[in-house]
C-alpha positions in Angstrom: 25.0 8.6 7.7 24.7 8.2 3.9 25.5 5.8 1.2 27.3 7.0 -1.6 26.5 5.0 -4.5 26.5 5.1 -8.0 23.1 5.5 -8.2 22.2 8.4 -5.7 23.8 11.9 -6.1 25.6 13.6 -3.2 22.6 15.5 -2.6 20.3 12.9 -2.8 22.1 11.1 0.4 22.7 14.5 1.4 19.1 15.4 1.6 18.4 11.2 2.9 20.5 11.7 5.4 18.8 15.0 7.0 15.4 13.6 6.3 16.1 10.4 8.7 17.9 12.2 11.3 14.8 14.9 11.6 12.2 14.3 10.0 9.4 16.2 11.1 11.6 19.1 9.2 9.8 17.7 6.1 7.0 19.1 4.3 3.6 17.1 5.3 2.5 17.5 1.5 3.9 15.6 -2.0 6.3 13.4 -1.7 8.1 14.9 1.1 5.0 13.9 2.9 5.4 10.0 1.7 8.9 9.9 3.2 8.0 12.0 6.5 5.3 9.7 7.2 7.2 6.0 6.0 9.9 7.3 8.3 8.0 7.5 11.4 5.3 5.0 10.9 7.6 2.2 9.6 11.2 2.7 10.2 11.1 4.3 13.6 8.9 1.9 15.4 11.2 -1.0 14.6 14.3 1.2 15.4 12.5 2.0 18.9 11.8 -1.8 19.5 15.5 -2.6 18.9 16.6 0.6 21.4 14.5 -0.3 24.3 14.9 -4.3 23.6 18.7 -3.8 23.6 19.5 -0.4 25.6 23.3 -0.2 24.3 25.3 2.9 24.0 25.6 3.2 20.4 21.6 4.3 19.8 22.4 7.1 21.7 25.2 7.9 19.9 23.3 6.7 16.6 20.5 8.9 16.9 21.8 12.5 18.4 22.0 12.5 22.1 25.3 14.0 21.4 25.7 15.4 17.9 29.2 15.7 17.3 29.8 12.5 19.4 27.2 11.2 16.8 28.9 12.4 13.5 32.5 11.0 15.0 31.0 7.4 15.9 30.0 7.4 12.4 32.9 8.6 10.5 35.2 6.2 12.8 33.1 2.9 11.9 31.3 3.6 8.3 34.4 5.1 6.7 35.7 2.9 3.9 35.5 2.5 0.1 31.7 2.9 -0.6 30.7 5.1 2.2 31.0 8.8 2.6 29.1 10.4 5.8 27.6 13.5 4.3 28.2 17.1 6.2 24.9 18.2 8.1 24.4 22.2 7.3 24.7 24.5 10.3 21.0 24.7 10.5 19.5 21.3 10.8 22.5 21.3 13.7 21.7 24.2 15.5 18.0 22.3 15.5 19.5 19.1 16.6 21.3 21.0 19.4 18.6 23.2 20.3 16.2 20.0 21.0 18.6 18.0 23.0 18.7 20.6 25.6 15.1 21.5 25.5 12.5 18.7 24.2 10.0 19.9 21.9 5.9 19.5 22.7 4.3 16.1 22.1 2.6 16.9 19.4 5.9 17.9 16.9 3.9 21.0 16.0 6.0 23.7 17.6 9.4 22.7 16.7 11.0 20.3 14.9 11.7 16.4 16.4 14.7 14.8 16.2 15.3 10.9 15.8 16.2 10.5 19.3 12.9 12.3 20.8 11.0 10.5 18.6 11.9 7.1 19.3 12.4 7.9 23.2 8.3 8.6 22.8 7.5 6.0 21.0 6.2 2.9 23.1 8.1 -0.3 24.6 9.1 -3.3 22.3 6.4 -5.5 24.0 3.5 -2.6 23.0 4.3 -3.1 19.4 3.4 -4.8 16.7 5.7 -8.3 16.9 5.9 -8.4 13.1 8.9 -6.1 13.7 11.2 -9.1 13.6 10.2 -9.0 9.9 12.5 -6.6 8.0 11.3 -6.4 5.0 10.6 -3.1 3.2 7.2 -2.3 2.5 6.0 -0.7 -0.2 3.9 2.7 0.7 0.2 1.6 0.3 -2.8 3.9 0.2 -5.7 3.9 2.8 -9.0 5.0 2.3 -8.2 8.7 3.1 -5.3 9.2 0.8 -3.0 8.8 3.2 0.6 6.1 3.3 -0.2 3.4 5.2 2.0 2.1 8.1 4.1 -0.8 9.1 1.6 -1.3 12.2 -1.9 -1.3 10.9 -3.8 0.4 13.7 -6.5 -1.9 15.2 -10.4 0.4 15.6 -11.7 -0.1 19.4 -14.7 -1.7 17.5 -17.4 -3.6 19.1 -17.4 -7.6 19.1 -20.9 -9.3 19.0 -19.7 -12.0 21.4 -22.1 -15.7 20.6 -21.7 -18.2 23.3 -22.6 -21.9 22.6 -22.6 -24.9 24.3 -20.2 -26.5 21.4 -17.3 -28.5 23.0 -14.4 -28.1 20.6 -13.5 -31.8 22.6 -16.1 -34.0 22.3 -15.3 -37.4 20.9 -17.7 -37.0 18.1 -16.1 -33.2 17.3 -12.6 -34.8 17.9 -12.9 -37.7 15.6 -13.3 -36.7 11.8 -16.1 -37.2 10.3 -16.4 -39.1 6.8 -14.8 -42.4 6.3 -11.1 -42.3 4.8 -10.8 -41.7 1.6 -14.6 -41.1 1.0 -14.3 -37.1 2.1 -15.9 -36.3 -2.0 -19.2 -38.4 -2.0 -19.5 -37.0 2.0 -18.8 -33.6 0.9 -21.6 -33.5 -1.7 -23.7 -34.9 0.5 -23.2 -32.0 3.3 -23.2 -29.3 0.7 -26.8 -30.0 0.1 -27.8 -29.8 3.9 -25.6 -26.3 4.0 -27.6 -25.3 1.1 -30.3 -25.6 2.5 -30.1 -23.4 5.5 -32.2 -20.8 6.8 -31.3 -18.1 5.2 -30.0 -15.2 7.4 -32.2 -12.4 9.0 -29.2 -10.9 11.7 -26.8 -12.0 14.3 -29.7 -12.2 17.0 -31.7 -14.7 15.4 -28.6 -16.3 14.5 -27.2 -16.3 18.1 -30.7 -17.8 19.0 -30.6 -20.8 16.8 -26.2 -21.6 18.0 -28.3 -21.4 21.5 -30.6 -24.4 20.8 -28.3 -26.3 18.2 -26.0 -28.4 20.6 -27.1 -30.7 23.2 -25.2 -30.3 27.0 -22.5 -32.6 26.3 -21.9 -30.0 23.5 -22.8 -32.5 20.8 -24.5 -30.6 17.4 -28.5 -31.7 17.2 -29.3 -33.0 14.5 -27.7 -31.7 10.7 -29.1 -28.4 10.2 -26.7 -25.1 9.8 -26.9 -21.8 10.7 -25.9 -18.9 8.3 -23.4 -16.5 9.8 -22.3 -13.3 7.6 -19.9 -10.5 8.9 -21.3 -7.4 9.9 -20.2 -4.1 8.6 -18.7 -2.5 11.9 -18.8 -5.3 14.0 -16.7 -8.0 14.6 -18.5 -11.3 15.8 -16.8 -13.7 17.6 -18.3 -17.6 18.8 -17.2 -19.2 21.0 -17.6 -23.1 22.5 -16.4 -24.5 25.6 -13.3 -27.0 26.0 -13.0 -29.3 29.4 -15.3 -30.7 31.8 -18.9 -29.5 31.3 -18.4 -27.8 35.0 -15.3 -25.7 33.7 -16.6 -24.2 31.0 -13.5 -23.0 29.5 -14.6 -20.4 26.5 -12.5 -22.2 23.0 -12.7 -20.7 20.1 -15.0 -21.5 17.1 -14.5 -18.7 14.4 -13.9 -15.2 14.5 -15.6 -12.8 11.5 -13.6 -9.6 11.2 -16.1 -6.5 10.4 -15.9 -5.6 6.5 -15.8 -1.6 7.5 -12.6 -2.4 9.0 -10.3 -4.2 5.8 -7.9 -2.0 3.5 -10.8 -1.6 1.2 -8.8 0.2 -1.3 -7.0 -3.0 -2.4 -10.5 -4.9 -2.5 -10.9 -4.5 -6.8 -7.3 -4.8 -7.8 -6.5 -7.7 -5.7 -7.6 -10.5 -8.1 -6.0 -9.3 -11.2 -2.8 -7.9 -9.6 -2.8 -11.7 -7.9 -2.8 -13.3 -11.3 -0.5 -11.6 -12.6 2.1 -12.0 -10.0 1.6 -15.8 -10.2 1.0 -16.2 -13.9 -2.0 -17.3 -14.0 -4.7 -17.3 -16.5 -7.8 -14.9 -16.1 -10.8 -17.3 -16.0 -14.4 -17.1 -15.0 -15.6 -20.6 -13.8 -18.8 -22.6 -11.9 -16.8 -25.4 -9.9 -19.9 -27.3 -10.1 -19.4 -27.8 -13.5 -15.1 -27.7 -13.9 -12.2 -28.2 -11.9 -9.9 -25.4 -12.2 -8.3 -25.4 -8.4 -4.9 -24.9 -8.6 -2.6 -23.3 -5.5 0.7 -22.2 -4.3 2.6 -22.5 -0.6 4.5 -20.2 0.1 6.0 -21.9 3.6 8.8 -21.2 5.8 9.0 -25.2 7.2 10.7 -27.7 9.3 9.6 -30.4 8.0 11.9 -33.7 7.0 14.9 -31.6 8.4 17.8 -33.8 9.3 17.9 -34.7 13.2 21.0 -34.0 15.3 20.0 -37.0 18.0 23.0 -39.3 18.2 26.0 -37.4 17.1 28.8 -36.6 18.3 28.7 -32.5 18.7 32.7 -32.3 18.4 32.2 -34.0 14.4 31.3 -31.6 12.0 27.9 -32.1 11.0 28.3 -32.6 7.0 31.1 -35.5 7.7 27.4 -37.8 8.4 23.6 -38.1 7.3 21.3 -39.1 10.2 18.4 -39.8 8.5 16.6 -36.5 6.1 18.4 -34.5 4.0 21.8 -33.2 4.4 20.9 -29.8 3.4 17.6 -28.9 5.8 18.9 -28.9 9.1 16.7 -26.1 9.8 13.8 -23.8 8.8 13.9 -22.5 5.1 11.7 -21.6 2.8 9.6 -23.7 0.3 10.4 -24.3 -3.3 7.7 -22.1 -4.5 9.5 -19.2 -3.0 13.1 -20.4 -4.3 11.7 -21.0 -7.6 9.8 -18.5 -7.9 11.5 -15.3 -6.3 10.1 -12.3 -8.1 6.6 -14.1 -8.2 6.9 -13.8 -4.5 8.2 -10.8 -3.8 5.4 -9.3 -6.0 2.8 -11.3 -4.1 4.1 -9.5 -1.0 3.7 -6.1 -2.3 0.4 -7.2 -3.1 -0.3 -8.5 0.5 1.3 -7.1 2.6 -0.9 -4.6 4.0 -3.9 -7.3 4.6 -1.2 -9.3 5.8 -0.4 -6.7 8.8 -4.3 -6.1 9.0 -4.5 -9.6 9.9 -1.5 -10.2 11.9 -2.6 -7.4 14.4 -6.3 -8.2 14.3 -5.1 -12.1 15.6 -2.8 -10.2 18.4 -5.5 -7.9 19.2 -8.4 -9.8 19.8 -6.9 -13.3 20.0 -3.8 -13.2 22.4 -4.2 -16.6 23.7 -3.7 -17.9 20.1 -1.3 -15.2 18.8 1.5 -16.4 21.8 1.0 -20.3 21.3 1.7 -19.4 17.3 4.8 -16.5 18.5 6.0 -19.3 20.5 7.2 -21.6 17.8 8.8 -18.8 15.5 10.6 -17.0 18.0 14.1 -17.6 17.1 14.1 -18.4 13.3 17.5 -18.4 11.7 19.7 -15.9 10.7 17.7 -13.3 7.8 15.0 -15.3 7.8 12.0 -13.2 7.2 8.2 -13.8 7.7 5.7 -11.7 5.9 3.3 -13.2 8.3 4.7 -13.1 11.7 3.9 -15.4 13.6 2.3 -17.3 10.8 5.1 -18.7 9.1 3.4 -20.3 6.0 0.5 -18.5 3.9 -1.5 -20.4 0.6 -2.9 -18.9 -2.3 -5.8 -20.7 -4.1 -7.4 -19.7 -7.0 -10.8 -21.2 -8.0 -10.9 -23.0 -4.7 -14.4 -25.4 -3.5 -12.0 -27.9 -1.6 -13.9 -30.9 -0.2 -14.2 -31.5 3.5 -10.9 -31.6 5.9 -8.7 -30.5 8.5 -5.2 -29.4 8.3 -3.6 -31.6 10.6 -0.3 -30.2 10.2 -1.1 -26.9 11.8 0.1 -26.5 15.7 -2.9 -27.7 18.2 -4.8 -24.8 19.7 -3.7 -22.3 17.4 -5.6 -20.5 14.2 -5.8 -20.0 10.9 -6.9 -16.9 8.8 -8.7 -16.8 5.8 -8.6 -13.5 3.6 -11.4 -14.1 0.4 -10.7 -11.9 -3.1 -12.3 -12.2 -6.2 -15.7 -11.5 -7.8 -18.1 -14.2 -7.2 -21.4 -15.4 -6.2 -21.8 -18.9 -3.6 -18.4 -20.2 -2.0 -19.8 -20.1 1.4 -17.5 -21.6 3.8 -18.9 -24.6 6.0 -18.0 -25.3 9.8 -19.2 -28.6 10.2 -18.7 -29.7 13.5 -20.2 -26.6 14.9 -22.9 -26.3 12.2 -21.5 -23.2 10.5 -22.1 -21.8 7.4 -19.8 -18.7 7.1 -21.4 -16.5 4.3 -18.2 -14.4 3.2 -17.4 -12.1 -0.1 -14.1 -10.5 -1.5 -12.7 -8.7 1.2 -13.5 -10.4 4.3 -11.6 -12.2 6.8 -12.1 -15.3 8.8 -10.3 -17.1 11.7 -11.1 -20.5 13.2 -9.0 -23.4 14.4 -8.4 -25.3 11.4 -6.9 -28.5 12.9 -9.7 -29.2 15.1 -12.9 -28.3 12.9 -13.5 -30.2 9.7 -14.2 -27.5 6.7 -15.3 -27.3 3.3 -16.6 -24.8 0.9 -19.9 -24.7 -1.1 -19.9 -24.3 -5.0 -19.4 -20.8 -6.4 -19.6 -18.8 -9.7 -17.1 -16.4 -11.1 -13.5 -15.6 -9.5 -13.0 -17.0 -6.4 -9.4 -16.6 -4.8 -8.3 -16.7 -0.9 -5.4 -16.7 1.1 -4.8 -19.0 4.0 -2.2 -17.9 7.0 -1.5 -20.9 8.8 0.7 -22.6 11.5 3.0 -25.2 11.4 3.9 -27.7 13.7 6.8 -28.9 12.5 8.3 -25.4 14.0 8.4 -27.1 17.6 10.9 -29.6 16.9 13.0 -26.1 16.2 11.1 -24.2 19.0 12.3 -27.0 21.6 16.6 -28.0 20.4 17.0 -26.8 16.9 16.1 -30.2 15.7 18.2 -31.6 17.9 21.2 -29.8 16.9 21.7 -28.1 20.3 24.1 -28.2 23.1 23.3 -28.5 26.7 
């Protein structure tokens, strides 16, 4: 099927149209290559989710189990003003017929694979990347060997330098926050000093030896030392404390340092200034001990203040009243900074997008537990609502950013946050403090740790500092569990 537009040629859908219904007939090299390879790495695996998620008739029909019965389903539903279906020369049918009735090897080296035999190889829904229930188009990105990058950024079977601790995640004095209200800036500079003055950091053994002896057995930290933690270059380290009754021992986790060798690397120097120029910021050097230049943007898919639907009558139509919120956000929708700001966005996601999929698939990888409880709330969002994300429905850029100690209470209990660092700086360590953490990142690495439950703050820094926070929100669950009330038993 093709779309006859004013802007593409006959020949141009012509030529579209071939390419997406076999396009393994393309030449690997030039730009021929860029289209073989966006089609199956990004549109296919999404078209195979949908086909074995839905089994209907029409995908067979759609995608050349029968060719003419193909070409007459589409000219008998896509036929009108601003479509014509162009003819497919004899050959590329002859090829689509010749591979119905005999399959071509595995490898699509010897002959030429269709749509259909692709897609009927490629694996389940439930094997795939979930960020498929995002739609939106990605731009073809570059990995290290010169090569497009995919919709599904694959996940190396690297090691994991596992640290057990005897840190309970729910111990009354981890649970309960710990500076006085409103006193977080004279407790922060306090804690900065002791974070400052940590050992400094000789390798993950030693540092594994010292998150052996730091914690008591009620899983209480001794004392106020810290222990430097940096991520390794092919290694991933993961910590973990223990949640429950000191008998159960249930692992929780504490943070999760994604190895630098593993990160698009090729996006590492462009990211700051291509950042500032999407969001229209100034270029600035700075020491955040000496000046305040933090300033941020959310860019949120939310539920929060939506009207409720408790109370009314489901036969009324529901702008005839006003129970309580605004009339306007009955459900999720996206935050002002996006609505404002549209083409700032979109070029922020061109920008992203690939550490975005990095760290979406790094999370479902490694952290499954928390990857479901955060799927769980954005299941069913409405209509062509689109998360960059998935399932993290929110991200936050900061630029210049030494915030002062804090949780973010408004992220869903037990799940995670990520934390991608860009820039060109020196300091900006970031500080765990119940578990007595001091998370020694640069520009290009990635952390993850429960953001709700831990109490974090960075130290001072020099130069460009920028990150990127993917969070939860819990505001999702009033959606997750009756559409705010809206639904009808």
């Amino acid at each position: 099927m093709g779309y006859k537009t004013r802007k593409a040629s006959s020949s141009t859908i012509r030529s579209m149209a071939a390419a997406l219904r076999c396009p393994t007939l393309l030449s690997v090299e030039g730009n021929s290559g860029v289209l073989r390879q966006a089609i199956l790495e990004r549109l296919y695996p999404v078209l195979a989710a949908m086909m074995h998620q839905y089994p209907l008739p029409v995908f067979g029909k759609t995608f050349g189990a029968d060719v003419d019965a193909s070409d007459a389903f589409f000219k008998s539903h896509f036929v009108f003003n601003d479509v014509v279906l162009p003819d497919r020369d004899d050959a590329l049918k002859d090829a689509l017929r010749q591979e119905v009735f005999a399959p071509v090897d595995h490898t699509f080296v010897k002959k030429p694979a269709s749509a259909l035999v692709i897609l009927q190889r490629l694996p389940h829904a439930d094997e795939l990347h979930p960020g498929a229930h995002s739609s939106r188009p990605l731009t073809p990105e570059l990995r290290r060997d010169g090569q497009p990058g995919g919709l599904f950024v694959p996940i190396a079977r690297r090691p994991t330098q596992m640290i057990e601790t005897n840190f309970a995640l729910d111990h009354p004095a981890s649970q309960k926050v710990p500076f006085p209200r409103g006193d977080a800036g004279s407790w922060t500079r306090e804690e900065r000093l002791r974070a400052t003055a940590a050992p400094e950091w000789v390798g993950v053994e030693d540092a594994a030896r010292q998150l052996a002896d730091a914690f008591d057995q009620p899983g209480q930290r001794r004392g106020n030392s810290y222990v430097i933690i940096q991520p390794l270059q092919e290694k991933d380290i993961c910590i973990m404390g223990r949640k429950g009754p000191s008998h159960a021992k249930m692992q929780s986790l504490v943070c999760y340092l994604v190895a630098r060798g593993s990160a698009p690397c090729d996006l590492k120097g462009a990211l700051w200034p291509r950042t500032m120029r999407a969001l229209q910021e100034k270029d600035l050097r700075t020491d955040s001990s000496k000046n305040n230049l933090y300033t941020f943007r959310s860019f949120s898919y939310w539920n929060r203040y939506s009207q409720r639907g408790f109370g009314t009558d489901y036969m009324q139509q529901p702008n005839s009243f006003l129970v309580g919120g605004n009339i306007h956000t009955r459900t999720p929708r996206p935050s002002m900074a996006i609505v404002e700001n549209a083409e700032g966005y979109e070029s922020l996601l061109d920008i992203w997008q690939p550490w975005f999929n990095h760290a979406t698939e790094t999370v479902r990888c490694r952290l499954r537990q928390e990857y479901r409880l955060l799927e769980d709330l954005v299941q069913q969002p409405t209509l062509n609502t689109q998360l960059p994300c998935y399932p993290f429905p929110s991200f936050v850029v900061n630029i210049h950013c030494c915030v002062t100690a804090h949780r973010d209470d408004q992220d869903p209990d037990g799940g995670v946050c990520v934390l991608l660092v860009f820039g060109n700086f020196k300091g900006g360590q970031l500080v765990l403090y119940e578990p007595g953490l001091v998370l020694k990142v640069e520009a290009g690495d990635m952390v993850i740790f429960p953001s709700m439950s831990l109490t974090h703050f960075t130290l001072h820094f020099q130069g460009r500092r920028g990150t990127i926070v993917m969070h939860g929100d819990r505001s999702w669950e009033g959606w997750q569990q009756d559409y705010n009330g809206w639904a009808v038993e």
